[in-house]
ROSE-4610 file (N, C-alpha, C; in Angstrom, 1 decimal, always signed):
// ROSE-4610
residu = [X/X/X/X/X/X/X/X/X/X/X/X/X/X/X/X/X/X/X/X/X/X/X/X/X/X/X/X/X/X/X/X/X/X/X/X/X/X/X/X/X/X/X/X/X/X/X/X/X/X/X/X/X/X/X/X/X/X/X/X/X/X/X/X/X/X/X/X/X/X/X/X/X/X/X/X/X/X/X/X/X/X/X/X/X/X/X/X/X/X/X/X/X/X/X/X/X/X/X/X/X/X/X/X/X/X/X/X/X/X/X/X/X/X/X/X/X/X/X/X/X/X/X/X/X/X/X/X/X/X/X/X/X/X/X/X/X/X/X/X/X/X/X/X/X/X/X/X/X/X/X/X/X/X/X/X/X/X/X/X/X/X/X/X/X/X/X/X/X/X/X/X/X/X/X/X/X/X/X/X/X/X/X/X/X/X/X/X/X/X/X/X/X/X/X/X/X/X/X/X/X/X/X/X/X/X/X/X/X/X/X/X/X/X/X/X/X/X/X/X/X/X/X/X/X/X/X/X/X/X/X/X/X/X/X/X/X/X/X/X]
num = [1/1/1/2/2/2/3/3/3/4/4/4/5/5/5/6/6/6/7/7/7/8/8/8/9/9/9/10/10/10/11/11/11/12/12/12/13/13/13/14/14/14/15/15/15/16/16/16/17/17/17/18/18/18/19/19/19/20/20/20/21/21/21/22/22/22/23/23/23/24/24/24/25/25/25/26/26/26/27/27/27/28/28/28/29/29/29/30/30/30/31/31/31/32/32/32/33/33/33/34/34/34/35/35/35/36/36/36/37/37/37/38/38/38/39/39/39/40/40/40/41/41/41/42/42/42/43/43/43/44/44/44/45/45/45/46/46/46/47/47/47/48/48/48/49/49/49/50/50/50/51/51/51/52/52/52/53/53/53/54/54/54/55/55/55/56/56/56/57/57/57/58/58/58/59/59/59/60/60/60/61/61/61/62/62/62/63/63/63/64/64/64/65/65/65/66/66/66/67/67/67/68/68/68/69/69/69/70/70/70/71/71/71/72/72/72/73/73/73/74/74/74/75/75/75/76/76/76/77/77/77/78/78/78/79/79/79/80/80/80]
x = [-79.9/-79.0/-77.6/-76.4/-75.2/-74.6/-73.8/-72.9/-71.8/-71.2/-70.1/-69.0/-67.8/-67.1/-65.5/-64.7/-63.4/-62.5/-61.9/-61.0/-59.7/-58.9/-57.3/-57.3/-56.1/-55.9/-54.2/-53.9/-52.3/-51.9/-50.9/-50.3/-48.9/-48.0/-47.1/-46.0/-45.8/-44.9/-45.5/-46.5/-47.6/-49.3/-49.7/-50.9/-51.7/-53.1/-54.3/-55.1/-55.7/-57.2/-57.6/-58.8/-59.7/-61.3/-61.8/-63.2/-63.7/-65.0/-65.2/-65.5/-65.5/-65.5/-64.4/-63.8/-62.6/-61.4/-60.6/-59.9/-58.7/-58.2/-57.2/-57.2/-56.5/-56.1/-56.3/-57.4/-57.4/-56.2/-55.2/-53.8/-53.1/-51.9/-50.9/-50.1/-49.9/-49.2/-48.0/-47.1/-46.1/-47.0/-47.5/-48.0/-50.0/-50.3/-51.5/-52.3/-51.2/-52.1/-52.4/-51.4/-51.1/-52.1/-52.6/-53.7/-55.6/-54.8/-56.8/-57.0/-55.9/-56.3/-56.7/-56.0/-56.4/-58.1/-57.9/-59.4/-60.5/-60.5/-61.2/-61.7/-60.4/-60.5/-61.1/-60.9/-61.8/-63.1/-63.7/-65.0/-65.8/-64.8/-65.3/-65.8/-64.5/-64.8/-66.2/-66.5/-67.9/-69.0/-69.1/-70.4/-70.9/-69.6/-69.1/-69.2/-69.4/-69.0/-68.6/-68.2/-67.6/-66.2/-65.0/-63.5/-63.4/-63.3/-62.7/-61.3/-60.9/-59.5/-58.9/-58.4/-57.9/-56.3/-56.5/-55.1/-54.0/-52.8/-51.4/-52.6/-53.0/-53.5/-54.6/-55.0/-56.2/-57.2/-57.5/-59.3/-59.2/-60.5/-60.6/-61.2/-60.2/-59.3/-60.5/-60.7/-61.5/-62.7/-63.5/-64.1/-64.9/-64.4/-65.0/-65.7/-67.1/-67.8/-67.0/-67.3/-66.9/-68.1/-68.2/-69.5/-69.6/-70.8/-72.4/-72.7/-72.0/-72.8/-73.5/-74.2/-75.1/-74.3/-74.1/-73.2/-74.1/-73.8/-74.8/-74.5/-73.6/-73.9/-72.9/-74.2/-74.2/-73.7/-73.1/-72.5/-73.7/-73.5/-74.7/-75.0/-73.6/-73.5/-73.7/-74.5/-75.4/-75.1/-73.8/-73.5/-72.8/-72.9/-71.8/-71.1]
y = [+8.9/+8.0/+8.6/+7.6/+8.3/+8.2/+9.2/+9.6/+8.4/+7.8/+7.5/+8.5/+8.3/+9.3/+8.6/+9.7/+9.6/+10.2/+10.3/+11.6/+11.3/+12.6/+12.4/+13.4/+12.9/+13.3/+13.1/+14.6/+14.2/+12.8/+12.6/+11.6/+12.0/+11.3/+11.7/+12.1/+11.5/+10.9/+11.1/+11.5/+11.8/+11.8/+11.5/+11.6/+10.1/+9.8/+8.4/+8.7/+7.7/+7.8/+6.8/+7.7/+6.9/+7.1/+5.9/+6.5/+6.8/+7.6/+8.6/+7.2/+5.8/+5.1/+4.8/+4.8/+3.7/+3.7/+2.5/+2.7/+2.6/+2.2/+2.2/+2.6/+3.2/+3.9/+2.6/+3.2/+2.7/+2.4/+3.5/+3.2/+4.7/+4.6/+6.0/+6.0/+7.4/+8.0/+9.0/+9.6/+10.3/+11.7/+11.9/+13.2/+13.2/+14.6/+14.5/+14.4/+14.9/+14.6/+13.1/+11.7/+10.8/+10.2/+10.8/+9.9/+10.8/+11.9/+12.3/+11.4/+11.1/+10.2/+9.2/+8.3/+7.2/+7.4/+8.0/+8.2/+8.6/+8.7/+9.2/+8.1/+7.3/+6.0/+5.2/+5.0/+4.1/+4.5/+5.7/+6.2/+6.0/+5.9/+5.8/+4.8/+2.8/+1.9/+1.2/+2.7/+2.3/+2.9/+3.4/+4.1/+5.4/+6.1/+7.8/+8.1/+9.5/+9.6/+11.0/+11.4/+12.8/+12.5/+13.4/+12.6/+14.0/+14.4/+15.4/+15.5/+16.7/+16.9/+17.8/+17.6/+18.1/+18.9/+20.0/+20.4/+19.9/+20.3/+19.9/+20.1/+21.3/+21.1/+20.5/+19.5/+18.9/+19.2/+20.5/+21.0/+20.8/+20.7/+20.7/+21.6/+21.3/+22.8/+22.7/+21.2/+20.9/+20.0/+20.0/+18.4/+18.5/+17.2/+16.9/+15.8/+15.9/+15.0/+13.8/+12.8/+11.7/+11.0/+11.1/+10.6/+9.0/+8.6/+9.4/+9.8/+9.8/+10.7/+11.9/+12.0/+13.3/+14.3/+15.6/+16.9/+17.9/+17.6/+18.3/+20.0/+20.3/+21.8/+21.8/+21.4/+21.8/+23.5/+23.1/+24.9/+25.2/+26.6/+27.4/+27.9/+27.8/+28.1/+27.0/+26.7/+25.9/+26.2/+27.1/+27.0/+26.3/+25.7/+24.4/+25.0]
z = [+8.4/+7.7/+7.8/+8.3/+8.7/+7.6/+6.7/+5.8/+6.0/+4.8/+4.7/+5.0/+5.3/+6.0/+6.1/+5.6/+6.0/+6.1/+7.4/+7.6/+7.7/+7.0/+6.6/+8.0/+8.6/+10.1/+9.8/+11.1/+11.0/+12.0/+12.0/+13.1/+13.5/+13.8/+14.3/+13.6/+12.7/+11.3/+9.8/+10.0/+8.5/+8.6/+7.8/+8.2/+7.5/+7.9/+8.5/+7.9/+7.6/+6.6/+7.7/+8.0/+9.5/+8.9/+9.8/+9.4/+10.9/+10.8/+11.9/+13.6/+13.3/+14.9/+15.3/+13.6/+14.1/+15.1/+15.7/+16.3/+15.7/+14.9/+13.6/+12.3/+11.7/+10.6/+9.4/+8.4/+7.1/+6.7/+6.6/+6.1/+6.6/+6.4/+6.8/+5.1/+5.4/+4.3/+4.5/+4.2/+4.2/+4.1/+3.0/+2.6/+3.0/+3.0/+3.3/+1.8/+1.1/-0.7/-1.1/-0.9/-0.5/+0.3/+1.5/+2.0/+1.8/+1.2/+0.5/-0.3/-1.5/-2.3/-2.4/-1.0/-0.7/+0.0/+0.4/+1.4/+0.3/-1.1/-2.1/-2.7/-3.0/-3.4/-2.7/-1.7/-0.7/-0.6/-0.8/-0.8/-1.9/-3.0/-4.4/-4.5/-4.0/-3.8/-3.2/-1.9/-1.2/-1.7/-2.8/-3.1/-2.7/-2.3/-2.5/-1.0/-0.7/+0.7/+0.5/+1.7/+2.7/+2.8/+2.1/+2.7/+3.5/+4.4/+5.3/+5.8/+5.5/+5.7/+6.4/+7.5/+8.4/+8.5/+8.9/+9.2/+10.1/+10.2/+11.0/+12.6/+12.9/+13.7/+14.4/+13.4/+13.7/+13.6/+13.1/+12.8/+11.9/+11.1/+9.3/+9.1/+8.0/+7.1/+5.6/+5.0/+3.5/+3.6/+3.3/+2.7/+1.3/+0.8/-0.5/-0.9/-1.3/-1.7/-2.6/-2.4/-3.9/-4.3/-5.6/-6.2/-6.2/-6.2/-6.6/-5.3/-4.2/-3.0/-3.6/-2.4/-2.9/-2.1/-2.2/-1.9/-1.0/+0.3/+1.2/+1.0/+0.5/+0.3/-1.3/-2.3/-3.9/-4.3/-5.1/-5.7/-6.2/-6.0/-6.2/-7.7/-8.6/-9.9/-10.6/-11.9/-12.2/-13.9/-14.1/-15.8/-16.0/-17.1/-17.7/-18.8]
């Protein structure tokens, strides 16, 4: 089963919330905080997901589950 998925990628001028076929940008943003959020939001909208976040140079640098996805690598610490 393929993961929902959305990556914040730079561009030329700011950075894209893409999903991993697409040929166009969900939307563009100025800041890369600006388009995690959006890409959070949109995942939240779809019933949770993987937002992966990439550095200036293009590798990724984060990724964060958005719920109710399930979190392929759960924290290990388990105190509340």
């Amino acid at each position: 089963m393929a993961r929902n998925q959305r990556h914040v990628v730079p561009t030329g001028d700011g950075w894209a919330v893409k999903a991993p076929s697409a040929k166009r940008a969900s939307s563009t943003h100025t800041t890369q905080a600006g388009a995690e959020r959006r890409a959070k939001q949109i995942l939240g909208n779809a019933g949770g997901g993987e937002a992966v976040i990439h550095g200036r140079d293009g590798r990724i640098r984060d990724s964060d589950t958005v719920p109710p996805a399930n979190d392929p690598n759960p924290p290990t610490d388990t105190k509340h």
